[in-house]
N, C-alpha and C positions, 0 to 999 in steps of 0.2 A: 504494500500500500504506500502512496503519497506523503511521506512524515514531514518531509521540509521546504519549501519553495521561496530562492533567495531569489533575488530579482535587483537590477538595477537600468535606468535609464530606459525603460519599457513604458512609450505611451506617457501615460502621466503619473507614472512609478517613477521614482528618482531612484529611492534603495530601500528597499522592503525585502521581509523575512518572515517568513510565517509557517510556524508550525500546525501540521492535520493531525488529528486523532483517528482513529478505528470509528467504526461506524460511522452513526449520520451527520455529516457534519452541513449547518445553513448557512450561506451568504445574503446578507440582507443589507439594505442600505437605499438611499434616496436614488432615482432614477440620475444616470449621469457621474454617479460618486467614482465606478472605474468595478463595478461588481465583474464582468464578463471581461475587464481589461485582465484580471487573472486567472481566467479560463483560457485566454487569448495567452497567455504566459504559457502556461501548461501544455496547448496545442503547439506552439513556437520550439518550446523547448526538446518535444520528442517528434520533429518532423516537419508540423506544420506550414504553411505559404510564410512567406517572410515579403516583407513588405518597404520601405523607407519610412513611411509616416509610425512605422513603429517604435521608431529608434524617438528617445525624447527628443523635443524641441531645444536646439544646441549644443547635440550632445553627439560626438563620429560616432558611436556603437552602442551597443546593447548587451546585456549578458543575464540570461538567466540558467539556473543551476536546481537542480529537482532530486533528490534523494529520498529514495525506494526502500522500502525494508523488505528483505527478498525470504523472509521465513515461507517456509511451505509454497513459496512460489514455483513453476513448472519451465521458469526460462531459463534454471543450468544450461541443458542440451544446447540452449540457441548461443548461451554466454560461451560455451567451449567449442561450436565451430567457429566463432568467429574470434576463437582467442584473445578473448578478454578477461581477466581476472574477475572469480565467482570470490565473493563474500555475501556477507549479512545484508550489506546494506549495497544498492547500486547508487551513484550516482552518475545525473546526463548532466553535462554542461552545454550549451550553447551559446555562442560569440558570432555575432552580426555587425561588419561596416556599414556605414554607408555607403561602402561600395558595390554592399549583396554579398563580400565575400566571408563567408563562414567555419568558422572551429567547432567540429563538436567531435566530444569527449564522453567517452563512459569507463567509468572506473580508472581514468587517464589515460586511457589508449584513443588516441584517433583514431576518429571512424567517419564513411559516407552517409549522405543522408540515406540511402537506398538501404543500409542495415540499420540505423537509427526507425526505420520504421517498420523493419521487419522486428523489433526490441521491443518498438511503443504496442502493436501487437496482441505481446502476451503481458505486457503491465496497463493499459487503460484505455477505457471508451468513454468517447464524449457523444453527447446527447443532447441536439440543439438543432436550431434552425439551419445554420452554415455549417457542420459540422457531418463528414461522414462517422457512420456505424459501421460497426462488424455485422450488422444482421441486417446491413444495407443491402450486402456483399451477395447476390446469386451462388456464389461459389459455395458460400458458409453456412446453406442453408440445410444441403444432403447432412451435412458434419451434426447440426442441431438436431434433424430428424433422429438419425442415429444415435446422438446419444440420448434420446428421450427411451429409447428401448434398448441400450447398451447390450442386456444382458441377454436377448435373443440375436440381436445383428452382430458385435463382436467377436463370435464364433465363427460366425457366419462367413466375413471379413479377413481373418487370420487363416481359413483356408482357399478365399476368393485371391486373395496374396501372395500366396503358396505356388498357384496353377498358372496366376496370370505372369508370376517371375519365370516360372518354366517356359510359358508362352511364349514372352520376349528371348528367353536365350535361344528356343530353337525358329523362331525368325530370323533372330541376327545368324543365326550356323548355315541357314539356306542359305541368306544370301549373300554369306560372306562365300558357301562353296561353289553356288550359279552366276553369282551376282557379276564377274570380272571377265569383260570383254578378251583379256589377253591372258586366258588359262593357258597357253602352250607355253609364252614366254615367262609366264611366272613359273611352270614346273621343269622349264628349261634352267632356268636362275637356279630353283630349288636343290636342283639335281648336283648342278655343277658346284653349290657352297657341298650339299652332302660330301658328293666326293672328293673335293678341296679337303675337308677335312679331316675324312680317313685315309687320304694320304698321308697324312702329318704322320698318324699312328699314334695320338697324345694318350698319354695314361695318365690317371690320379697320382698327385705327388711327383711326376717325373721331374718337372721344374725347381723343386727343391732340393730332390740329389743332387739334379746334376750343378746347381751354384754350390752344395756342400764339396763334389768331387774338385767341380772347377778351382776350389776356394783350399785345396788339400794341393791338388799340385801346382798351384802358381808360389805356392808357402813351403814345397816339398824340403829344400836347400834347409830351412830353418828348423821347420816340425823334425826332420831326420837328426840334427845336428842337437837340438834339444832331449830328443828324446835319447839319444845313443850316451853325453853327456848324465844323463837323470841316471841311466843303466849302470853305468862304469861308477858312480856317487853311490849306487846302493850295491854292486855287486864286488868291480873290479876297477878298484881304483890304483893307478899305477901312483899314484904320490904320497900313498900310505893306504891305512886300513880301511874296507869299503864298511859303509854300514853295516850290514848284516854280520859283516867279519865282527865287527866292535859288538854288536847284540847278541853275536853268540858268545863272546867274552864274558859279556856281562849273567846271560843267563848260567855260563860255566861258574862264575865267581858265587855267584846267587847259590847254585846246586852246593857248594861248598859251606856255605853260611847257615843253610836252613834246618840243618841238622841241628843246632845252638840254639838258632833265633826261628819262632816260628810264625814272626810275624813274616818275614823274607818269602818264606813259602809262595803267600797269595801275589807277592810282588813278583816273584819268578813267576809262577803263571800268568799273569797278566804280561811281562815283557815276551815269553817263550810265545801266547798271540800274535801278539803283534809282531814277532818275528817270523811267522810263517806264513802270516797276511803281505808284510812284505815283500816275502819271498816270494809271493804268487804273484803279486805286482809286478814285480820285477823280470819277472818269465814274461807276464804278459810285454809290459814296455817293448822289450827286447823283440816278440814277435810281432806287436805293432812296426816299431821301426825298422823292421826287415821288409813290410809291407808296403812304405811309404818309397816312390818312385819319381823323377821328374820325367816325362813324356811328353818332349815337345808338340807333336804329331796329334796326340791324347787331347794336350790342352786344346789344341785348335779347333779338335774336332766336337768339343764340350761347346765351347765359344762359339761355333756356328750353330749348333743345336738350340744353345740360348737363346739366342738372335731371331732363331726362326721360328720358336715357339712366341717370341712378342712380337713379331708381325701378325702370328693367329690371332693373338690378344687385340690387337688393335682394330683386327676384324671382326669379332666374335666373339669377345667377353673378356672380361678382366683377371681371367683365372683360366688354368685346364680344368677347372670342376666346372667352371660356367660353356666354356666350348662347347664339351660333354654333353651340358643340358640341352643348348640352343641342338647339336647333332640331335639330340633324341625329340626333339622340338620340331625342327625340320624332317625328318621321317614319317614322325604323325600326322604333319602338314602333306606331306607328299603322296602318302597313303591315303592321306583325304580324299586328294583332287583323284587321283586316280580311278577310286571307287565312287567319286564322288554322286554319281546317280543313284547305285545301291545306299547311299546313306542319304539323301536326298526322300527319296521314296519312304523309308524308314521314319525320317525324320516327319514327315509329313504325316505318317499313318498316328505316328506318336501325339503331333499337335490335331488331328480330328478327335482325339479321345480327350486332347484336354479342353479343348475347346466346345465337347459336349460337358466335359463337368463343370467349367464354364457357367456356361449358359445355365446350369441345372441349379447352382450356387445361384446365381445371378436372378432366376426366377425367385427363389426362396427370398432372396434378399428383399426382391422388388412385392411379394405379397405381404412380407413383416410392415415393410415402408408403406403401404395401403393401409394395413389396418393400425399401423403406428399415426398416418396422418390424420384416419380419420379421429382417434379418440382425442393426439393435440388439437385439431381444430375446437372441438368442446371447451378442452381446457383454456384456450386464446380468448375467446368467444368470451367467458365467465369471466376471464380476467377485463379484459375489452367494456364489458358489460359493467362492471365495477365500478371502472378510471370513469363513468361518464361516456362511451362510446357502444354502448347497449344496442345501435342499430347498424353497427359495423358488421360488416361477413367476411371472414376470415376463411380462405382454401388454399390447400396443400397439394398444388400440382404433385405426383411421382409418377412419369413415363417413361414407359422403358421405350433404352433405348437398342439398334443393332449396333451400335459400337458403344466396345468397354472401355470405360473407363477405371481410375484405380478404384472405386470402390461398388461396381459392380457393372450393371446397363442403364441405371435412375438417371435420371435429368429433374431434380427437385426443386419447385422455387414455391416463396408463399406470396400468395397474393392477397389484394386487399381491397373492401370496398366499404370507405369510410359512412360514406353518407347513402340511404334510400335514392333507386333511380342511377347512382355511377354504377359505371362495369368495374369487376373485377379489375385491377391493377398493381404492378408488379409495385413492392415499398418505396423502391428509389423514386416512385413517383408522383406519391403522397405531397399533395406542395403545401399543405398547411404546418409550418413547424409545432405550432401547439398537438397537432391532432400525431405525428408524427411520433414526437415524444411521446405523448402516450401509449401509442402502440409499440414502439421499443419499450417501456415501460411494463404493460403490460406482458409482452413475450420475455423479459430478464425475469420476471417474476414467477413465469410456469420454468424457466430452465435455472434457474436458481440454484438447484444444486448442482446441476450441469457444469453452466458457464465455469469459464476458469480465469478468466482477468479480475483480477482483484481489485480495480479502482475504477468506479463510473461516477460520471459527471451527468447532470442534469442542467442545462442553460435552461431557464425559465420554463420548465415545464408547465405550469399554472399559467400559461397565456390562456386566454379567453375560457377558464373553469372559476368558480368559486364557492363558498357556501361547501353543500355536503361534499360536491364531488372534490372537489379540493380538497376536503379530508379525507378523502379513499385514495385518494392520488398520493399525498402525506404517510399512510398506512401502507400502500401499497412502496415505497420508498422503502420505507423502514423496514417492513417485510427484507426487501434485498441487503439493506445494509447490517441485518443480521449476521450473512455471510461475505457479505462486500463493504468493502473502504465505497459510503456513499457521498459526496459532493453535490450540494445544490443550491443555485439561484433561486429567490423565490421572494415573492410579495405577499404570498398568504399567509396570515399567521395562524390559519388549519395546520399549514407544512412548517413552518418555524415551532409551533407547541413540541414538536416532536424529536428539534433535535437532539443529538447525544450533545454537540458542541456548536455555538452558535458564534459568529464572527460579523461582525460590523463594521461595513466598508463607506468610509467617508473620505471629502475632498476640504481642502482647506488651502486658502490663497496667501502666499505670503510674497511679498515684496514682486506684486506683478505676476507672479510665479503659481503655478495649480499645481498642488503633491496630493497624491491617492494616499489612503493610510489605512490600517485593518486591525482589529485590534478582536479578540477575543471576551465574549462577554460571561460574565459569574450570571448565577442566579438571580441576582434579584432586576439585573440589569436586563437581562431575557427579557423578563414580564416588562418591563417597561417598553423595549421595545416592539413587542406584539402590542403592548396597549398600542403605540402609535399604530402600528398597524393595522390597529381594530378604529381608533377616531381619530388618528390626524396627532400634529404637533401636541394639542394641545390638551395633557394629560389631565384625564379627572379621575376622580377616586371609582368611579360606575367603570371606567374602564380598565385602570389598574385589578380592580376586585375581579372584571369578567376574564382580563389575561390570567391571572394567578389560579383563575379555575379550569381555567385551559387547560393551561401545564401541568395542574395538578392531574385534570383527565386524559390527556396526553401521558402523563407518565402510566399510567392503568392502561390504558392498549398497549403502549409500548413491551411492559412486563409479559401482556396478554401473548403477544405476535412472541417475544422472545420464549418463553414455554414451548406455543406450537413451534415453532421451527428449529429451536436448537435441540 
């Protein structure tokens, strides 16, 4: 949800900062004071049109900054493809010149606006006259059907997913093996890398011998002279006694002692080891350095082998294990083409069987989505009927279609006919903003536990309602912001009685200059401003007395609504 929204030089925002709470939260305030110039922040800052007149008056740029508390939220997935650091809390920044040119920032990574709005997405919808919805969206409508009956279609789904991935791979296998005008000369190609390469004759690890062999005789002169030196040091040393001569001295002096001393004993064992381990050393050295050779002829012919196995390399992989693969790569390839009509044929009998289970999925799919549209329509209807839109008709196109899509053959949209006498029409084309709202309104409250964006905005949803319906509009609000961070514009104080947190947005002039300001209201200050809201500036104690019964009956639904839904 929304916790914080700093703001500076925004409209006639100079510098403001204002913390949201959880639940319902009202904006209220004299027509003109800048209530929608902070919905207009909030739109700006995850995506929204950008403009010049929005940057203040005198001022190059703009910057507002919006931080998200991301508990329980579902946009990890989208935060880790686009490599951006996941915490607790998100923050967007955005930076506007007046030259249009723009910064924005999430969690301090640069980003486009084209991910900036695939972001804003899954954290918030706005709700207003100018403003698109997600259930504006034709696309997003199949997704809402579905999850109204998750737990018959979702099976459904996971293996319509299944069939149609296998679909696509043996499509792509056709026509990758039909599909190529010049089969001869790519199996010509084919042919001649094969054979290129079992020329070589490359084996696993051969490249490392042969630098180990290479790397023994170009060093032979040294390695021989060392090791023959190390020999003559432990066996036969012409400048006096070799080692083992001197440890067998010592183990003879030892045998003489131990008889006395019996600690000597375990020390002659332990030196009489290690003079036998030496001894063995010493054989081997000796027949190591008998083995060691220089071979001019030898070297050379290591050196060209080297050579020519990195020119493979440079063709054909980084490695003889990679060569190897790409060989057994190019065989399967070439096997392909060859048979390529017997596996064609095959391949084909394989996609009619899935393309009937297909279809067989995709019918199932498409009768759940009938009898799913028909019971939501009821529910829409009852909700509809509530907000004040009682003579609205509500239907749920689902026609199947011959081509599938990823989530079955449906082509789903809802349509809408506000008033007696219009035809059915698709939402986006709804032109009344009050009547609009309420039907978004209306549909977030049957998918309530559905939806998954945690933060909705309502811009003056209470245009042209009052009196009762204006309280079911109010209730029907709160109803959502049970489970949703709810934000709302509003002049009723039906829909003010009810918030969790209420905010009061005023202008005041100072030296020439108009600054917007918002300030969070306590209790007692509430009722005072619902009283205006019930008669004007001028508070009398009949309306003081009629707001504090409000609220007080305002808070009894509230309790009521939170019971049933939570």
């Amino acid at each position: 949800m929304l916790v914080v929204l700093n703001i500076k030089n925004f409209a006639l925002i100079q510098e403001l900062s204002v913390e949201f709470g959880a639940g319902f939260n009202i904006l209220s305030g004299e027509t003109g004071a800048g209530k929608s110039i902070l919905i207009d922040t909030i739109d700006y800052v995850l995506g929204g049109k950008f403009s010049k007149e929005l940057i203040r008056y005198g001022e190059d740029k703009t910057y507002v900054e919006a931080i998200f508390d991301m508990e329980n939220n579902e946009i990890y997935t989208l935060l880790n493809d686009l490599n951006i650091e996941n915490d607790e809390l998100l923050v967007v920044s955005r930076e506007t010149t007046i030259s249009g040119k723009s910064i924005i920032k999430v969690n301090g990574k640069t980003i486009v606006l084209s991910q900036l709005k695939r972001i804003r997405e899954k954290l918030l919808d706005i709700h207003g006259q100018h403003q698109n919805q997600s259930l504006l969206s034709k696309g997003t409508h199949i997704l809402y059907l579905d999850e109204y009956n998750s737990e018959n279609i979702s099976p459904l789904l996971e293996q319509f997913e299944i069939v149609k991935n296998r679909h696509s791979q043996i499509e792509d296998k056709i026509n990758e093996l039909k599909g190529n005008d010049d089969r001869e000369k790519i199996l010509d190609y084919i042919k001649f890398q094969i054979d290129d390469i079992e020329k070589a004759k490359l084996k696993p690890g051969e490249e490392e011998d042969l630098r180990e062999q290479y790397n023994i005789l170009a060093n032979a002169e040294k390695i021989s002279s060392s090791l023959i030196n190390s020999y003559n040091y432990l066996n036969n040393n012409p400048q006096g006694n070799s080692v083992l001569e001197l440890l067998s001295k010592v183990i003879s002096e030892f045998s003489h002692s131990e008889m006395h001393l019996e600690k000597i004993k375990d020390k002659r064992v332990q030196v009489e080891e290690a003079y036998y381990l030496l001894e063995e050393s010493t054989r081997d050295i000796r027949d190591i350095a008998n083995e060691i050779y220089y071979d001019e002829n030898e070297l050379a012919a290591i050196n060209e082998r080297i050579y020519e196995i990195s020119l493979y390399k440079k063709k054909y992989g980084d490695s003889i294990d990679e060569i190897l693969k790409f060989l057994e790569k190019l065989k399967n390839q070439y096997d392909e083409f060859i048979n390529s009509e017997e596996i064609i044929l095959n391949l084909k009998k394989e996609l009619s069987v899935i393309e009937k289970d297909m279809s067989e999925i995709g019918v199932k799919l498409h009768e759940f989505r009938c009898m799913s549209a028909k019971d939501l329509e009821v529910r829409i209807k009852e909700e509809l009927s509530y907000v004040g839109l009682e003579k609205a008709i509500i239907k749920i196109d689902v026609n199947l279609s011959e081509i599938a899509n990823n989530r079955g053959y449906d082509d789903v949209q809802f349509l809408i006919s506000a008033n007696p006498g219009e035809p059915l029409k698709p939402l986006e084309k709804v032109l009344s903003g009050g009547e609009l709202s309420r039907i978004m309104l209306a549909l977030k409250c049957v998918f309530v536990d559905k939806d998954k964006i945690p933060t909705l905005i309502f811009d003056e949803i209470d245009t042209g309602i009052s009196g009762a319906i204006g309280k079911r509009v109010g209730e029907k609000m709160y109803q959502v912001s049970v489970k949703h961070q709810v934000l709302c514009i509003t002049h009723l104080p039906q829909i003010a009685a009810l918030s969790d947190n209420h905010y009061f947005v005023s202008k005041k002039v100072e030296n020439g200059k108009t600054f917007t300001q918002i300030r969070m209201l306590n209790e007692q200050d509430k009722v005072c401003e619902i009283a205006k809201m019930i008669g004007g500036d001028n508070l009398s104690d009949v309306a003081i007395d009629n707001s504090r019964e409000m609220v007080k009956l305002a808070n009894i639904k509230k309790n009521e609504i939170k019971n049933e839904f939570i």
